[in-house]
N, C-alpha and C positions, 0 to 999 in steps of 0.2 A: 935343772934347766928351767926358764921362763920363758913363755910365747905367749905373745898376741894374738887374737885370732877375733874375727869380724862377722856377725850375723848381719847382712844385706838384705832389706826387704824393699817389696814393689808392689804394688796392688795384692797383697796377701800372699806373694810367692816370694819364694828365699832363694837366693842367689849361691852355690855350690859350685866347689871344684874337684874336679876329677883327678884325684893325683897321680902322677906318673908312676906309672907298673914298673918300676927299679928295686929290684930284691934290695934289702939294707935300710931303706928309709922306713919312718912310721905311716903305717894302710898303706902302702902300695897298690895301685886299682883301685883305690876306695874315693867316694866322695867325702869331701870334708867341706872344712870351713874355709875362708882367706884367713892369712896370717903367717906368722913363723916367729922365730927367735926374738927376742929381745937384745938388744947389741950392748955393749958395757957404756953407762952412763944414760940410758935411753929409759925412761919412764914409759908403763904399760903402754900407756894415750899417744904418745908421738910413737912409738912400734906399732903400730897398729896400724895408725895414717900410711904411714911406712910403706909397710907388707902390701895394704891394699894399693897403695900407689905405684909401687911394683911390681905386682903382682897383675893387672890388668887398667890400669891405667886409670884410677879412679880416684880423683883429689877433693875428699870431703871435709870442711873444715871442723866438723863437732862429731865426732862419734859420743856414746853415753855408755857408760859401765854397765854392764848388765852383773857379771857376780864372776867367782873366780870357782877352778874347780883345780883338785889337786891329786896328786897319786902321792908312789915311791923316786916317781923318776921326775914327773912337770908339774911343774903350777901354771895352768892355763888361765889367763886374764879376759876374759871374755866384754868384746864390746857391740853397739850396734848402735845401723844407723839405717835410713832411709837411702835407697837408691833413685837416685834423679836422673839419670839417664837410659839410653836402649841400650839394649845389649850389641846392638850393633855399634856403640860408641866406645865400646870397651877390646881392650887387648889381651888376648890370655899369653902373658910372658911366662907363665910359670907353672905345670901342670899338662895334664894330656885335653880336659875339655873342661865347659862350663856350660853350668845350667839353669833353669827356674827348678824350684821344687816346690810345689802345692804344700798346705798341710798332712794333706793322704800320704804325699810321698814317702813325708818324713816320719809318717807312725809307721807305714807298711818298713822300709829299712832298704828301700835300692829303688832305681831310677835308671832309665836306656840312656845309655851315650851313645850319639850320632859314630864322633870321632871313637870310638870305640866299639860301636856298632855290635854292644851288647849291652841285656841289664849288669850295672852294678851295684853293688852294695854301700851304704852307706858305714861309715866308721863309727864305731859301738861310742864311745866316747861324745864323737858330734853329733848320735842320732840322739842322746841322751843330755847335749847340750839344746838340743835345736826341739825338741819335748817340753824340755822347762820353759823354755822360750815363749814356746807355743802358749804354752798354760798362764804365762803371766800377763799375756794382752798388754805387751808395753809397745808393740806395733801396729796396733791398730788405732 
């Protein structure tokens, strides 16, 4: 399996979502990235716009490859871009909440959701994408 997924940043805060708490999916309750599947014929770059365009309503025309990370099961494509609008100008179609996450956030490993109305934890995989991240200062 291949997915796309989207580090969002905005004045040094990264944009997260909270995934819906459904036994069956991958982190359930967990914070992650934007993203999902890759569809048959769809290059990493156009999934990605995708996902985040679906996903809350946010039409970026240039996302940039950050690096790819891979298991037994996914090869995640990892990209990122600059967020240009409020968070109020966004939709969350897809997921239980969304949020900013400081750099703090994402070294400590969880984050309070309102619409959840507890802390959660971040997803081992995207706290260890969203680290590297952090460390390569290609957001700033």
């Amino acid at each position: 399996m291949e997915v796309a997924i989207a580090i969002l940043y905005q004045e040094n805060k990264f944009l997260m979502q909270l995934r819906d708490n459904i036994p069956g999916i991958l982190y359930p309750g967990y914070w992650a990235l934007f993203g999902g599947h890759i569809e048959s014929g769809e290059t990493p770059n156009i999934a990605v716009k995708r996902e985040v365009l679906e996903e809350i309503g946010y039409d970026f025309p240039k996302f940039t490859e950050f690096c790819c990370y891979w298991d037994d099961t996914v090869i995640r494509h990892v990209f990122h871009a600059p967020l240009l609008v409020g968070l109020n100008q966004l939709v969350l179609n897809e997921g239980w909440d969304m949020g900013f996450f400081t750099p703090e956030d994402i070294r400590q490993g969880y984050c309070y959701s309102p619409n959840a109305g507890e802390v959660r934890p971040l997803g081992p995989m995207h706290q260890r994408i969203m680290l590297d991240f952090l460390e390569s200062n290609q957001y700033s």
